[in-house]
C-alpha positions as CSV (number, residue, x, y, z in Angstrom):
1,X,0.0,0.0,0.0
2,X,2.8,2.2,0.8
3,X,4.6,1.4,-2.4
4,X,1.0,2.7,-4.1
5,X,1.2,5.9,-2.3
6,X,4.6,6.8,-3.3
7,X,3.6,5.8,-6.9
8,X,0.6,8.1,-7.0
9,X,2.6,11.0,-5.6
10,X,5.3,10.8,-7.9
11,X,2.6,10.9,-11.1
12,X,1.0,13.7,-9.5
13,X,4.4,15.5,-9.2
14,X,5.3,14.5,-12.7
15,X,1.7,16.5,-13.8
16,X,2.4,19.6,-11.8
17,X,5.9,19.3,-13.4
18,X,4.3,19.4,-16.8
19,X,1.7,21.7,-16.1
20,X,4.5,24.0,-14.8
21,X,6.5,24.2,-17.8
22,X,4.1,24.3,-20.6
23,X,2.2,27.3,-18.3
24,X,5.6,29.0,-18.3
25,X,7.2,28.0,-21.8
26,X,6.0,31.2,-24.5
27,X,3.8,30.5,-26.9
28,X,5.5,29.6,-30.3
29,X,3.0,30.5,-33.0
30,X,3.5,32.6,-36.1
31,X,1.8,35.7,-35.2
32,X,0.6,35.2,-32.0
33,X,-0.1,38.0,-29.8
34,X,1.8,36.8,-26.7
35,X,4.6,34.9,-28.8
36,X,7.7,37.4,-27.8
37,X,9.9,35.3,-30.8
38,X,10.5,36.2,-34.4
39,X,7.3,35.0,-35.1
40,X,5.8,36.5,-32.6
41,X,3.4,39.8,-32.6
42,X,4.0,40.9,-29.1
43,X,5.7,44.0,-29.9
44,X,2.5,44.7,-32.7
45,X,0.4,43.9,-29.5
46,X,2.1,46.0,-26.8
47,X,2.7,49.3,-29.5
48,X,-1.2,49.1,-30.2
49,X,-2.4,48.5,-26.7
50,X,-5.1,48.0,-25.7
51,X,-6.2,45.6,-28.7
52,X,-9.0,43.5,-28.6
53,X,-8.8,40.3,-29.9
54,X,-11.5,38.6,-31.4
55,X,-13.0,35.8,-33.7
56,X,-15.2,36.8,-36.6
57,X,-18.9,35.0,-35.7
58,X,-19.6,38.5,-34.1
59,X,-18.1,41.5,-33.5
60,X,-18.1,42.6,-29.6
61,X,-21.5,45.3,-28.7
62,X,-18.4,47.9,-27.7
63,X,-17.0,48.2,-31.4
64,X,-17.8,50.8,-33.3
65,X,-16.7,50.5,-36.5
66,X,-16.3,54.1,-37.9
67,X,-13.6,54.5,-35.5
68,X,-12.1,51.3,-35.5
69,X,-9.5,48.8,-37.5
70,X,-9.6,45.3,-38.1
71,X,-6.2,43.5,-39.0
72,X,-6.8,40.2,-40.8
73,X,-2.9,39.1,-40.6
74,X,-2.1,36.0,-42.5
75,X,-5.2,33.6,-42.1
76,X,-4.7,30.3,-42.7
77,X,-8.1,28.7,-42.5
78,X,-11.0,29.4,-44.7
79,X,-13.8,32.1,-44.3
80,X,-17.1,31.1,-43.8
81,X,-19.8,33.0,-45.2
82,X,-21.2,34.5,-41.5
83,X,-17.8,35.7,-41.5
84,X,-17.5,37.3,-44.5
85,X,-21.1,38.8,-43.5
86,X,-19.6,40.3,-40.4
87,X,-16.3,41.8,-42.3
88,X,-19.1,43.4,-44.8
89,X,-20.9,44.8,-42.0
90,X,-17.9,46.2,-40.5
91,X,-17.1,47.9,-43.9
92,X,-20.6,49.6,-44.3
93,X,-20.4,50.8,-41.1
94,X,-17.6,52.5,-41.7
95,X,-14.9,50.3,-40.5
96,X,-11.3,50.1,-42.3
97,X,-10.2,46.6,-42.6
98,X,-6.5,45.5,-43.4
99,X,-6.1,42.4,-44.5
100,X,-2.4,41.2,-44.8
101,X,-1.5,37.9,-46.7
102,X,0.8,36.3,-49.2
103,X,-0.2,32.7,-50.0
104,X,-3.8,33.4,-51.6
105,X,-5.5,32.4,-48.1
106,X,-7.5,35.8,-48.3
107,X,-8.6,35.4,-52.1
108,X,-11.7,33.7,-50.7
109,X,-12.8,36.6,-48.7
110,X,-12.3,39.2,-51.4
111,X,-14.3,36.9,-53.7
112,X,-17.2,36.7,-51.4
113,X,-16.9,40.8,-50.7
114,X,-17.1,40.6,-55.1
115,X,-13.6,42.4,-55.1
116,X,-11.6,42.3,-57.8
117,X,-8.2,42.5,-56.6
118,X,-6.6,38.9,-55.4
119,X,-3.3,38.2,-53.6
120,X,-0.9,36.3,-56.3
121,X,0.8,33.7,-53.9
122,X,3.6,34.3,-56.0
123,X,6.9,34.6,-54.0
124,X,8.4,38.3,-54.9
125,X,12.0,39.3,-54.9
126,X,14.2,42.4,-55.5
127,X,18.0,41.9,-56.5
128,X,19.0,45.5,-56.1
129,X,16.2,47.1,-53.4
130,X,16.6,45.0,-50.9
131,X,17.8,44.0,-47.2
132,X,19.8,41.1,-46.4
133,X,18.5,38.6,-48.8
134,X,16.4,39.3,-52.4
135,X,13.2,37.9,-50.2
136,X,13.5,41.2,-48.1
137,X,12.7,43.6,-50.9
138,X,12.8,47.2,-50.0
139,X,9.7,49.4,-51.3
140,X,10.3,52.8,-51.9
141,X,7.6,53.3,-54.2
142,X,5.2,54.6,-52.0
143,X,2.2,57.2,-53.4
144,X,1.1,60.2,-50.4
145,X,-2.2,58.5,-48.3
146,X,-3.5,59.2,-44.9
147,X,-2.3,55.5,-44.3
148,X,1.8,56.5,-45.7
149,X,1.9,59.7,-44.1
150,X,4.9,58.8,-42.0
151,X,6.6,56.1,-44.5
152,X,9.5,56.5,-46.7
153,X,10.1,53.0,-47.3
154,X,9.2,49.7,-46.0
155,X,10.9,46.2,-45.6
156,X,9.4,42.8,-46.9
157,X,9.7,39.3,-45.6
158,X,9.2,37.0,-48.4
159,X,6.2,38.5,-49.4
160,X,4.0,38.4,-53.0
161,X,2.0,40.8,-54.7
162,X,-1.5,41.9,-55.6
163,X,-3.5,41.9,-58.9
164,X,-5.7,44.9,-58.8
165,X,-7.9,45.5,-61.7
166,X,-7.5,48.7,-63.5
167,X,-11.1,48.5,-64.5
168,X,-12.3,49.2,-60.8
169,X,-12.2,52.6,-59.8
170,X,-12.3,52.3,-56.0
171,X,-9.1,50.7,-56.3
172,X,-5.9,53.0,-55.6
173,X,-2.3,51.0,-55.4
174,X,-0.2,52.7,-52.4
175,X,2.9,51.1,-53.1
176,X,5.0,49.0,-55.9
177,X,8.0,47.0,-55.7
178,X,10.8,48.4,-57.8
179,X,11.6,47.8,-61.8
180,X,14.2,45.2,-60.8
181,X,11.7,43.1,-58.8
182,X,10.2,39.6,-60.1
183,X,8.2,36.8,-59.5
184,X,10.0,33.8,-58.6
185,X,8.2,31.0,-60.0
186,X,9.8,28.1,-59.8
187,X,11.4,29.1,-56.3
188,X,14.9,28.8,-57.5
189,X,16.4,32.6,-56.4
190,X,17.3,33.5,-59.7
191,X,15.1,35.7,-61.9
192,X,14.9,33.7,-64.8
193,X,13.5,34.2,-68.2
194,X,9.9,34.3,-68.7
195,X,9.2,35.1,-65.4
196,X,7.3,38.2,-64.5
197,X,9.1,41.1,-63.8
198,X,8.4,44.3,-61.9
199,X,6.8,46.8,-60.7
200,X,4.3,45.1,-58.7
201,X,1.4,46.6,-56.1
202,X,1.8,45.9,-52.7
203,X,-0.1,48.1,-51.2
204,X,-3.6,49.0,-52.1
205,X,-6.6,51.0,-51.1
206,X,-10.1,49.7,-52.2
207,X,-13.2,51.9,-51.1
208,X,-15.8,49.8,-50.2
209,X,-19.0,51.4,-49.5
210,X,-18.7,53.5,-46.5
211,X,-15.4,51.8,-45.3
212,X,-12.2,51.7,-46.8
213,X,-10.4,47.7,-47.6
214,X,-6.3,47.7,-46.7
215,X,-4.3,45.0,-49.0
216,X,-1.0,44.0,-48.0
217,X,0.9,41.0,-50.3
218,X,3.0,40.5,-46.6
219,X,1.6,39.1,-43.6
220,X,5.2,39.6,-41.5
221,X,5.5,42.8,-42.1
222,X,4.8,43.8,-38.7
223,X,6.2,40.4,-36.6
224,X,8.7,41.1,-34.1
225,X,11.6,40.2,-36.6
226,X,10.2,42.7,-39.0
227,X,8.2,45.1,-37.2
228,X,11.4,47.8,-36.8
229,X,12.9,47.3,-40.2
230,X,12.9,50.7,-42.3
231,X,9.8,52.1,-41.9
232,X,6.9,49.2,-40.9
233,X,6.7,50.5,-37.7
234,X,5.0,54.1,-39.2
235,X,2.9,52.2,-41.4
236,X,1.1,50.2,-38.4
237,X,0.9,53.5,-36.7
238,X,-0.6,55.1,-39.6
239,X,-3.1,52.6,-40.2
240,X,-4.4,52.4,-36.5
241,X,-4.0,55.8,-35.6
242,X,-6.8,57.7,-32.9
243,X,-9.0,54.2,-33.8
244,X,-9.4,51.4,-31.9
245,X,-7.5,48.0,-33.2
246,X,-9.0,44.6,-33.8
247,X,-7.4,42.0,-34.3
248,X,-9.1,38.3,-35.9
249,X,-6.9,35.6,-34.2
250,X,-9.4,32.7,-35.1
251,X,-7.8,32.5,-38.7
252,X,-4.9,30.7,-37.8
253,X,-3.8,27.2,-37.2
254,X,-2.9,26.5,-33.3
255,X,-0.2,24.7,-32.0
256,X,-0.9,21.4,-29.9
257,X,1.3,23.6,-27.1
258,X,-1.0,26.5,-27.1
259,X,-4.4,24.4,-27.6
260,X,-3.1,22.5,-23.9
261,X,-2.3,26.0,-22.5
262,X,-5.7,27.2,-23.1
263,X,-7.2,24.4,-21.7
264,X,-5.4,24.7,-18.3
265,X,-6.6,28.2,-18.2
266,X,-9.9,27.5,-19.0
267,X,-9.8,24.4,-16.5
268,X,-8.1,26.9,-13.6
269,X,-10.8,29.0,-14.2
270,X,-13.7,26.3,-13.8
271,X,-11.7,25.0,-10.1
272,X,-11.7,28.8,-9.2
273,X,-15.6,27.9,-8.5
274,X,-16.7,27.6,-5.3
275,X,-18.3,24.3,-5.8
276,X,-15.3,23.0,-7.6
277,X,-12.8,24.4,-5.0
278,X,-14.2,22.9,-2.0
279,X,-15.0,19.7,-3.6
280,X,-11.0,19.4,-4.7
281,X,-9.8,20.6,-1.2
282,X,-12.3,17.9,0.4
283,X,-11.3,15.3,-1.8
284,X,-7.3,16.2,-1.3
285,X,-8.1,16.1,2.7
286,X,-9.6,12.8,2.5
287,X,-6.6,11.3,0.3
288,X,-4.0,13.0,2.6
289,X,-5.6,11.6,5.8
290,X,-6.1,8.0,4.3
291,X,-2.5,7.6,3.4
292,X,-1.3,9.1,6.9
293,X,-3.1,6.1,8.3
294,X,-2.4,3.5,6.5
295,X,1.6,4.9,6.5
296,X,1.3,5.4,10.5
297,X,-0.7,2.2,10.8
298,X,2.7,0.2,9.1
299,X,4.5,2.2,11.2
300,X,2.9,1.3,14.5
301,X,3.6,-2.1,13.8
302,X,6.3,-4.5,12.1
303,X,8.2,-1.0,10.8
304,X,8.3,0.6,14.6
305,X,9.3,-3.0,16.1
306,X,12.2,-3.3,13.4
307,X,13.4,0.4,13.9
308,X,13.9,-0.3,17.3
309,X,15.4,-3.7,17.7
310,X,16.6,-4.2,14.1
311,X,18.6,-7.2,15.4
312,X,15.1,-9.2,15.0
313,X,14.0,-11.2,12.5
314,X,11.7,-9.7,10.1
315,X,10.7,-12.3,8.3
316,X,9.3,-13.6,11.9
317,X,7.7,-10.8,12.8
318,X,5.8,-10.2,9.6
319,X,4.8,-14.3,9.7
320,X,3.6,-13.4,13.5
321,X,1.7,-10.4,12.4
322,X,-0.3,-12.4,9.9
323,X,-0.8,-15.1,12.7
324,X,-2.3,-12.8,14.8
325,X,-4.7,-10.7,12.2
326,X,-5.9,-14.4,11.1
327,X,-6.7,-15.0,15.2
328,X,-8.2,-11.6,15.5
329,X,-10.5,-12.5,12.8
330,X,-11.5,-15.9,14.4
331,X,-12.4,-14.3,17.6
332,X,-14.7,-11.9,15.6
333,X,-16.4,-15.1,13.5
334,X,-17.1,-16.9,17.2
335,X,-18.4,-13.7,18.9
């Protein structure tokens, strides 16, 4: 019984081990809001604060979209059509939403809002304007906009570029890549023949009923690995500024890690119930108490007797301890 006791404490040391360190280990996630890596967009987070955070079913009673901004930063799973709904509300009302991508994920939205302007899921690079690497082209190319006012240039991450069509007058590019950019197509680095070349938008501004539609062809433009680089920093300021920020954070794919972290919270604040709390400490109690006994009862007998003369025979004493339980329970049966 003993043996079982040490056992079951051990396992639940082991969980509060585990529970420890996944409650105290970052989260990891591209774009997360509390992820302080590269990845991460804490600093986006803390240089917009307060931001509410939300998931597009409905929008919270507070918001008021003519003084607000929604950020749509590089979803990864589809929009449904209640959510598309929602996004089209925001814009009549007056909202401005940004919607920052690279890989085509957005396309569906624009298609449902009957947009014509797609994200080409084309990787871009620049040879000449650049950082680094070709994949972080800089754009200088930018066109005077209540959303530029404070940029000169920006940095890219590996980003792609927008088809607008030239037929839609609501549509306004904001900024191009330079002549020397191009598509690369087959992913090989090198700008090879037949593939397209630049300038490409990047930027655009699409009036959309009373609201105004943001395109950016790079969703890490404003990570923490990114978010200082040339001018990024004025561009997110620009786009927020004196409006309150929204942010969708139910567009992206979560990490078993973060999924596990959520659930502790969510089961820490279910124990924080009364009900809960004194039915755990009750239980605990009892479980504490029971294994004091049986761990004093052991004690009390063959464990005290061989502590104190441990020149006996233990063997003996544990074959006369069973001799007199069976006797005990004989005198019971006759009485």
């Amino acid at each position: 019984m003993k043996g079982s006791a040490v056992i079951l404490l051990g396992l639940a040391a082991s969980a509060l081990m585990i529970i420890g360190i996944a409650l105290a280990t970052p989260p990891q996630d591209d774009f997360d809001l509390s992820n302080p890596y590269w990845n991460g967009l804490s600093k986006f987070k803390s240089r917009i604060n307060p931001a509410i955070t939300l998931n597009l079913q409905q929008l919270p009673s507070e918001v008021n979209p003519s003084s607000s901004t929604l950020f749509l930063i590089g979803p990864t799973k589809p929009f449904s059509k209640a959510e598309t709904s929602v996004v089209n509300a925001f814009l009549e009302r007056g909202g401005i939403v940004v919607v920052m991508d690279e890989y085509g994920s957005g396309n569906e939205l624009l298609a449902e809002l009957a947009v014509q302007a797609s994200f080409t899921g084309y990787e871009m690079r620049d040879p000449l304007f650049r950082g680094k690497d070709s994949r972080l082209a800089r754009i200088i190319d930018l066109k005077p906009s209540l959303y530029t006012a404070n940029v000169s240039s920006l940095m890219l991450n590996c980003a792609a570029t927008l088809w607008i069509s030239t037929e839609d007058k609501r549509s306004e590019v904001l900024a191009y890549s330079s002549y020397f950019s191009y598509l690369d197509e087959n992913l090989n680095g090198l700008p090879d023949e037949g593939e397209p070349k630049g300038p490409f938008p990047i930027i655009a501004r699409i009036a959309w009923k009373n609201g105004t539609l943001i395109l950016v062809s790079d969703s890490s433009l404003f990570i923490n690995a990114m978010i200082d680089e040339a001018d990024n920093n004025n561009f997110l300021s620009d786009l927020a500024a004196y409006r309150q920020v929204l942010i969708d954070t139910s567009h992206w794919e979560i990490s078993r890690l973060t999924l596990f972290k959520a659930q502790l919270t969510e089961a820490y604040g279910l124990a924080k119930a009364n009900e809960v709390k004194y039915t755990l400490l009750a239980t605990l109690a009892v479980l504490t108490f029971k294994l004091q006994w049986v761990e004093g009862k052991e004690e009390d007998e063959v464990e005290k007797v061989s502590k104190t003369h441990p020149e006996w025979n233990k063997e003996l004493l544990n074959k006369l301890e069973e001799l007199r339980n069976e006797h005990g329970v004989e005198e019971r049966r006759e009485a």
